[in-house]
C-alpha positions in Angstrom: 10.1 -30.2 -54.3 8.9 -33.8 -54.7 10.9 -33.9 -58.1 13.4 -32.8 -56.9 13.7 -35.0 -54.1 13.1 -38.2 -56.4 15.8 -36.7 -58.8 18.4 -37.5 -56.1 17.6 -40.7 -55.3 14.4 -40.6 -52.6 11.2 -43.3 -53.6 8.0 -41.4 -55.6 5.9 -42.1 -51.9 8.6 -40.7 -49.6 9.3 -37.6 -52.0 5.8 -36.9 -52.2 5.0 -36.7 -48.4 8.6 -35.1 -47.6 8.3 -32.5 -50.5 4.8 -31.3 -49.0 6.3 -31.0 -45.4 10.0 -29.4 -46.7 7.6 -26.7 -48.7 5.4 -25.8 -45.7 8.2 -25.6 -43.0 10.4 -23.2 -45.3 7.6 -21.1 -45.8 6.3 -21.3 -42.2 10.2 -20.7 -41.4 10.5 -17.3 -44.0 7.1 -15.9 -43.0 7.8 -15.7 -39.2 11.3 -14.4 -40.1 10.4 -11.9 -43.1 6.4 -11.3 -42.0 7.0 -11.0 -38.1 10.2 -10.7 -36.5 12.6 -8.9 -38.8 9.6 -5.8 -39.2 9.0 -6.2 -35.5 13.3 -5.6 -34.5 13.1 -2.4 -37.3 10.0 -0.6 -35.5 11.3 -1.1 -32.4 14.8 0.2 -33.5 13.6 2.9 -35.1 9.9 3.4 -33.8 9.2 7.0 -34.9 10.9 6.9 -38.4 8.8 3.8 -39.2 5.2 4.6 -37.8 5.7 7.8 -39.6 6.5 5.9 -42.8 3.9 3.9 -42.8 1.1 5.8 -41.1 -0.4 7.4 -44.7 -1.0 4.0 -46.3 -2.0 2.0 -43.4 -4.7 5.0 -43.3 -5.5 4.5 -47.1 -5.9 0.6 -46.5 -8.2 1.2 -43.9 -10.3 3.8 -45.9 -10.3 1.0 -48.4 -11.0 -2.1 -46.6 -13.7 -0.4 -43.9 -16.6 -1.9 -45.9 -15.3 -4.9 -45.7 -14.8 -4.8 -42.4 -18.1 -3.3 -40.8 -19.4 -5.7 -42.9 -17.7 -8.7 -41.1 -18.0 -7.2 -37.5 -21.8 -7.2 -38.3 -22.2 -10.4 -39.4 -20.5 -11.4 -36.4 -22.3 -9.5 -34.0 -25.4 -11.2 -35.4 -24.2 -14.9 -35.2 -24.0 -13.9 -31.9 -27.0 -12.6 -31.2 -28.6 -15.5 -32.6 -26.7 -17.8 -30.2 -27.5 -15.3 -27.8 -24.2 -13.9 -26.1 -23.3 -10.8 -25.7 -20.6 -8.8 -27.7 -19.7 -6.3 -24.9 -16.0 -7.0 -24.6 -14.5 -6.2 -21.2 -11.3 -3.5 -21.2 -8.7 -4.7 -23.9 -5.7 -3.6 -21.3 -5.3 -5.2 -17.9 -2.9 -4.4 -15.3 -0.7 -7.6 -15.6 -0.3 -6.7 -19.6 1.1 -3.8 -18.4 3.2 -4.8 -15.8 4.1 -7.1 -18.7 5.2 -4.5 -20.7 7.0 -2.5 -18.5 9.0 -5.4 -16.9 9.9 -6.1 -20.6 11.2 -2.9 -20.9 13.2 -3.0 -17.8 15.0 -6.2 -19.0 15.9 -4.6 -22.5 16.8 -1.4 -20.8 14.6 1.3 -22.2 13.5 2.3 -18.6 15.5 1.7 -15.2 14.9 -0.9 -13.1 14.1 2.1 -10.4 11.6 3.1 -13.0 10.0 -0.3 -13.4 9.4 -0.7 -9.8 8.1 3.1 -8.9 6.0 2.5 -12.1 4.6 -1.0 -11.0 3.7 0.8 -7.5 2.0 3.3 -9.2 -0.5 0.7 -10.8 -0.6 -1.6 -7.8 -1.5 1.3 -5.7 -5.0 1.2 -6.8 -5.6 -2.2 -5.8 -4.1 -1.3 -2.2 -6.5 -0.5 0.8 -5.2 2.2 3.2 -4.5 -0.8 5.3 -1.8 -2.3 2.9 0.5 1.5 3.3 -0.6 3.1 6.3 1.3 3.1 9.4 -0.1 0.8 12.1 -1.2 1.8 15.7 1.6 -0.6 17.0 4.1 2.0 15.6 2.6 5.4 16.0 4.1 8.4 18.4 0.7 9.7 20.2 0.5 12.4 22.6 -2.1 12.5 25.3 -3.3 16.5 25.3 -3.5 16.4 29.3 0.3 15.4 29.2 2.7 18.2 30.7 5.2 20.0 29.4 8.3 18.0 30.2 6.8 14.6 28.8 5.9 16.8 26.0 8.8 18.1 25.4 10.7 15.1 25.4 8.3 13.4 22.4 8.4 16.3 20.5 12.8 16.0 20.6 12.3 12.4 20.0 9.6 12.5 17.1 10.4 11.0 13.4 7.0 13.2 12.3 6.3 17.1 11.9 3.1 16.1 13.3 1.6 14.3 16.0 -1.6 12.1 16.5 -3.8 13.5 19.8 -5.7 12.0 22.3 -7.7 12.2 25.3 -7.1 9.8 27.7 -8.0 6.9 25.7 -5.7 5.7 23.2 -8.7 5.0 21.0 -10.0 8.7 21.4 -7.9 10.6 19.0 -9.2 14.2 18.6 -6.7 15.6 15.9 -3.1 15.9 15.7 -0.6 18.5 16.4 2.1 20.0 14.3 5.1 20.5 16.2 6.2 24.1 14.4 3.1 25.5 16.4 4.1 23.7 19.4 7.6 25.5 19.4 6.4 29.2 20.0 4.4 28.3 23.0 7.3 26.1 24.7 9.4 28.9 24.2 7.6 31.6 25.8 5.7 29.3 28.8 6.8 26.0 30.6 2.8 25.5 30.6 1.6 24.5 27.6 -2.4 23.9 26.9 -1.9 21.2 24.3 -5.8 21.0 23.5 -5.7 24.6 21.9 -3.0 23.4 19.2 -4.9 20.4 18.2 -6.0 20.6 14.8 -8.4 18.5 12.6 -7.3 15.9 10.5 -9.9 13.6 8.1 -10.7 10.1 9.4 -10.6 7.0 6.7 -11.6 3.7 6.8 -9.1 1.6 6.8 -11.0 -0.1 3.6 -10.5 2.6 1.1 -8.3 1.9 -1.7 -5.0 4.1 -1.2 -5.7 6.3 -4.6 -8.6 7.7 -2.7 -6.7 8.2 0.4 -4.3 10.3 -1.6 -6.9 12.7 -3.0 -8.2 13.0 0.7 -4.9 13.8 1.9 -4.5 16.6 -1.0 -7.1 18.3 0.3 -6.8 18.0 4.1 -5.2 20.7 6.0 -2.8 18.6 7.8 0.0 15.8 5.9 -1.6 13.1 7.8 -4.8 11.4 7.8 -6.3 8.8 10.9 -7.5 5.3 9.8 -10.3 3.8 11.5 -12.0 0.3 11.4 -15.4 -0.6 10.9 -15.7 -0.7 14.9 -14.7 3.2 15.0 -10.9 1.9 16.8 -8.2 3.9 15.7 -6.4 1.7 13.5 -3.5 3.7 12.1 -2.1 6.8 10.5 -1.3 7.0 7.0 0.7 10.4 5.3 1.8 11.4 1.9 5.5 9.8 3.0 3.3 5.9 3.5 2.2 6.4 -0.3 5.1 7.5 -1.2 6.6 4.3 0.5 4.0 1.9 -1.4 5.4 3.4 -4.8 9.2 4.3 -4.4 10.3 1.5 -2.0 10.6 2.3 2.2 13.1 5.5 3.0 15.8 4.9 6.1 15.5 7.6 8.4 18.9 8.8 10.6 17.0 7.8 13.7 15.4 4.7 12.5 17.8 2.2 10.2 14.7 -0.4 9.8 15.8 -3.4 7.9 15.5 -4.3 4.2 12.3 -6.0 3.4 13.4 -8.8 1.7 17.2 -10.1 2.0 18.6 -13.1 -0.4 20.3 -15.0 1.2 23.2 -17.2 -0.6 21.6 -20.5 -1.0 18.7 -18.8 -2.4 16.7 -18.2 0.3 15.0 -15.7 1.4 14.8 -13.5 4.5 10.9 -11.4 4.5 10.3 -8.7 7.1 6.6 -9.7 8.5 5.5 -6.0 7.3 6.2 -6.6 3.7 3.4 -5.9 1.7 2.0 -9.8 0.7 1.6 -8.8 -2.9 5.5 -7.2 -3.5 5.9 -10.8 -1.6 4.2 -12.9 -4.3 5.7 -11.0 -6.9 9.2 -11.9 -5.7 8.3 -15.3 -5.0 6.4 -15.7 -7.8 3.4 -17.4 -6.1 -0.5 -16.2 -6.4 -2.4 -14.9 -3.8 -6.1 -14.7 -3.5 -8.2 -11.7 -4.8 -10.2 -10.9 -1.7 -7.9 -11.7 1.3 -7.9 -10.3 4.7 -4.2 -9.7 4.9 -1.9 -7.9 3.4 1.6 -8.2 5.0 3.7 -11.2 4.9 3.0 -11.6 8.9 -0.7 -11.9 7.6 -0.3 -14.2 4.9 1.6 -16.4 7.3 -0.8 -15.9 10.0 -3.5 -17.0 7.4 -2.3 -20.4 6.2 -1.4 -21.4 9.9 -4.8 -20.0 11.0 -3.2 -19.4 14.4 -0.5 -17.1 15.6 2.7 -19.6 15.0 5.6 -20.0 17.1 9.5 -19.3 16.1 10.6 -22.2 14.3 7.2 -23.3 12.9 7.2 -23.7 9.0 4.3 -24.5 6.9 4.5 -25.2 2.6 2.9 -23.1 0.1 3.1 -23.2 -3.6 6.4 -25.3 -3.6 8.1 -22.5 -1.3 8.5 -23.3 2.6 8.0 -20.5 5.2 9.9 -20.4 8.6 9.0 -18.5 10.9 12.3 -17.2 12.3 11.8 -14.5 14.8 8.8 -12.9 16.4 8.2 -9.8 18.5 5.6 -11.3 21.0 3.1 -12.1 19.5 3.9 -9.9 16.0 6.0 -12.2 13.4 8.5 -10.0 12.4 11.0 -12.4 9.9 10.0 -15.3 7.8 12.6 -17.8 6.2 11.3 -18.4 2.4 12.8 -21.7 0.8 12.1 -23.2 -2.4 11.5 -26.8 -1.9 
């Protein structure tokens, strides 16, 4: 290349220094295009044609070149037992690779956007306490077993679930639930109804269990709901198979309840959070991080957090170049946060 160049003209010196850099970028240039992105388009065009193709001699090259190899990956284990460290490596696959991946495959279009999010649930869920999905005391239908039959009657026409949390005369005193399908015989046939003899059992969870293991508990309970407890023994909240189902698949509108979206872009780019968004869906969106070990996991919480106080409407505080509003609460509960970015 250096004669060349001094052939048409360029000093010996320059030629010299400008042949050894022309040389390397072309061939930097063909082995990224030949060596790595034209053979990775063709597998992923044609993925089971090609690892078939090439699965019999990648298996003879690595019959070949094992001695070599063990031989290398023992020699390295030693340097490093000589310096001292250890060669346990930690799982080669974390959750954000695959996230990774499958967010990359819901831009291509190999999997649906509804896909990519029910699939991202489905990994998240494991980090999730019962907590994060269940349904808080704030928003569950009770029934007080000493309650007559006309108040009684009147929750179970206006009830959103097959079955009912029970209590005896304190709130906090929950001694099962009822199902309403065994409630409907007895109405029927007597204005009296002994509520205590349809309670049933249902398991009790700490609210601190991760919402995998909820789901196998609620597999094997007799009833579809579970009660949530803190460490204090308070009744905390109810979770079903509909919460998880929720936490992976997005929230369902019911005919009786048409609850709000979660999030809502606005058009200058803004946007509107319900305060019982789950924080990390929230980060995700945003594209902020939050802490591993919080003690919240809405976006009321993570607002609730940073002011380290309950705020006031209008109140807005600044957080990872994003500035939260606080636009509307229901007494003391934030219910809608304004998110700008700044």
């Amino acid at each position: 290349m250096s004669v060349f160049l001094a052939g048409v003209g360029v000093r010996a010196d320059i030629a010299d220094v400008a042949g050894y850099i022309l040389v390397i970028g072309i061939i930097t240039y063909l082995s990224v295009i030949i060596g790595e992105l034209v053979p990775k388009h063709l597998a992923l065009k044609n993925p089971e044609r090609i690892a078939c193709f090439i699965a019999r001699p990648m298996n003879v090259l690595s019959l070949v070149a094992a001695p070599a190899v063990w031989a290398l990956v023992a020699s390295t284990r030693g340097v490093f037992r000589l310096l001292g460290i250890s060669t346990a490596s930690e799982s080669a696959i974390t959750d954000e690779e695959i996230l990774t991946i499958v967010a990359e495959a819901g831009s291509t279009g190999v999997i649906e956007e509804a896909e990519r999010s029910m699939i991202s649930g489905v990994i998240r869920l494991g980090d999730r306490s019962v907590r994060a999905v269940m349904t808080p005391r704030t928003e569950v239908e009770m029934v007080d077993v000493g309650e007559d039959a006309v108040s009684l009657k009147r929750k179970l026409i206006t009830a959103n679930h097959s079955c009912l949390p029970a209590f005896d005369g304190d709130r906090d005193n929950v001694v099962g639930v009822i199902m309403l399908r065994d409630m409907i015989e007895p109405m029927l046939a007597s204005s009296a109804v002994a509520i205590r003899d349809h309670v049933r059992h249902a398991p009790i969870i700490p609210d601190t269990m991760d919402a995998l293991a909820a789901l196998k508990v609620l597999r094997n309970a007799d009833v579809p709901m579970a009660l949530v407890h803190d460490e204090y023994g308070h009744f905390d909240g109810l979770l079903t198979p509909g919460d998880i189902l929720d936490a992976i698949a997005g929230a369902f509108r019911s005919d009786e309840d048409q609850s709000e979206n979660e999030a809502v872009r606005r058009e200058d780019g803004s946007w509107l959070l319900a305060g019982w968004m789950p924080a990390d869906e929230m980060a995700d969106l945003l594209g902020i991080d939050l802490p591993e070990h919080r003690h919240y996991e809405t976006v009321a919480g993570f607002v609730i957090d940073h002011f380290e106080r309950i705020p006031v409407t209008g109140e807005a505080i600044e957080i990872e170049n994003w500035r939260f509003e606080v636009v509307d609460l229901d007494h003391r509960r934030v219910d809608k946060v304004l998110a700008s970015r700044l």
